[in-house]
N, C-alpha and C positions, 0 to 999 in steps of 0.2 A: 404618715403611716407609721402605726406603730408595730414591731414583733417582737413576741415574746416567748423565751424557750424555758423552760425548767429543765431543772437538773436535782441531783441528790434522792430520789427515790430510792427504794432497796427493801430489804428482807431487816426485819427487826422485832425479836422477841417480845412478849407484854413486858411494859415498864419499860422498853427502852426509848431512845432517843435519835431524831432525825431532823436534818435543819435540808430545808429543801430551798433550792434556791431560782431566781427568777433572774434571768438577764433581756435585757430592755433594748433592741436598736432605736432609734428616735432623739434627737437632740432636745424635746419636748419633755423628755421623762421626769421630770421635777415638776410638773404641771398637771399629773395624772394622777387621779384617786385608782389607787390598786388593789385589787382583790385576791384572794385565794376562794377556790370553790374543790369541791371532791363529788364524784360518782361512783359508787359501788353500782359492781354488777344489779338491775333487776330493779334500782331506784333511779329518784330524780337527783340533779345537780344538786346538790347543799352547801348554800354559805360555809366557808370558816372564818373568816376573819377578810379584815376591809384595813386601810393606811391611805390618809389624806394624805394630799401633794407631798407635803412637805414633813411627814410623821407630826403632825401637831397632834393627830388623833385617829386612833386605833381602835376597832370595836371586834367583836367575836361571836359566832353562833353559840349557842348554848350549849352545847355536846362539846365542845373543845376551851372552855371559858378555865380560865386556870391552868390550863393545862399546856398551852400553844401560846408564843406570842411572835408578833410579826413586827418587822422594821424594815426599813431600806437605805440603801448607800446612792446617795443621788450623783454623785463621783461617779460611781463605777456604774450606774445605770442600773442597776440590782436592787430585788426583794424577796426576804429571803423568811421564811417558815419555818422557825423553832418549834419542831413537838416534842412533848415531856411525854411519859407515864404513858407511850400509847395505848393502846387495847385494840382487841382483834376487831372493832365495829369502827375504829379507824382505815381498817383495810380498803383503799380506792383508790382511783386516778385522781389526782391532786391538779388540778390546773389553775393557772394563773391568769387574770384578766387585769383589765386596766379602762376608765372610760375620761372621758374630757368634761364631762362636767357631773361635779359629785350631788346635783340635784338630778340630776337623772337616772330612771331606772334601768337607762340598757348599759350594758357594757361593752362598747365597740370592738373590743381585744381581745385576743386567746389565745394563749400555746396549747402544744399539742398534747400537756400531760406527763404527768412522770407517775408511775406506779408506785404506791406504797402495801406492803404486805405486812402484815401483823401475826406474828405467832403466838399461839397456847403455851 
C-alpha cells in the first residue's frame, strides 16, 4: 500500500513560483511511475506531468510544457512539482498519484490535494 500526501500549495501572483511537494510511505517508491494531475472547480482531472521509476523520463501536458518540471528524491520518498510563470488558469487542486505498472492506464494512488491559487 502506497500513500501519498502533498504539500506546498498557496496563494501566488501571475509569474510566480511554487514547487509543490509529494511525500511517499511505501518502501516500494522507487518502483512507481508518478504522476501530478490538477482539477479546477467545474472541470475534469488534467494530466500535468508523469516521472518514471526512477526519473529516466518525464513527460508534461501541454498547458504546462515549459513551464513546470517534475523530479523525485528516491531517498526521501518525494516528488516534487516545479511551477514557473504560473497563470491564473493554473489555479486547482494539484494532486499526486502514483501506479505500479507504467503500461497501465489506471493509477492506484492519490493524495488528497494541495490547493494552488493564481492571482491577476
Amino acid at each position: 500500500q502506497v500513500q501519498l500526501a502533498e504539500s506546498g500549495g498557496g496563494l501566488v501572483q501571475t509569474g510566480g513560483s511554487l514547487k509543490l511537494s509529494c511525500a511517499a510511505s511505501g518502501r516500494n517508491f522507487n518502483y512507481y511511475t508518478m504522476g501530478w494531475f490538477r482539477q479546477a472547480p467545474g472541470k475534469e482531472r488534467e494530466f500535468v506531468a508523469g516521472l518514471l521509476r526512477a526519473g529516466s523520463a518525464t513527460w508534461f501536458g501541454d498547458s504546462v510544457r515549459d513551464r513546470f518540471t517534475v523530479s523525485r528524491d528516491n531517498a526521501k520518498n518525494t516528488v516534487y512539482l516545479q511551477m514557473n510563470n504560473l497563470k491564473p488558469e493554473d489555479t486547482a487542486v494539484y494532486y499526486c498519484a502514483a501506479k505500479a505498472s507504467r503500461a497501465s492506464d489506471i493509477w492506484n494512488y492519490w493524495g488528497q490535494g494541495t490547493q494552488v491559487t493564481v492571482s491577476s
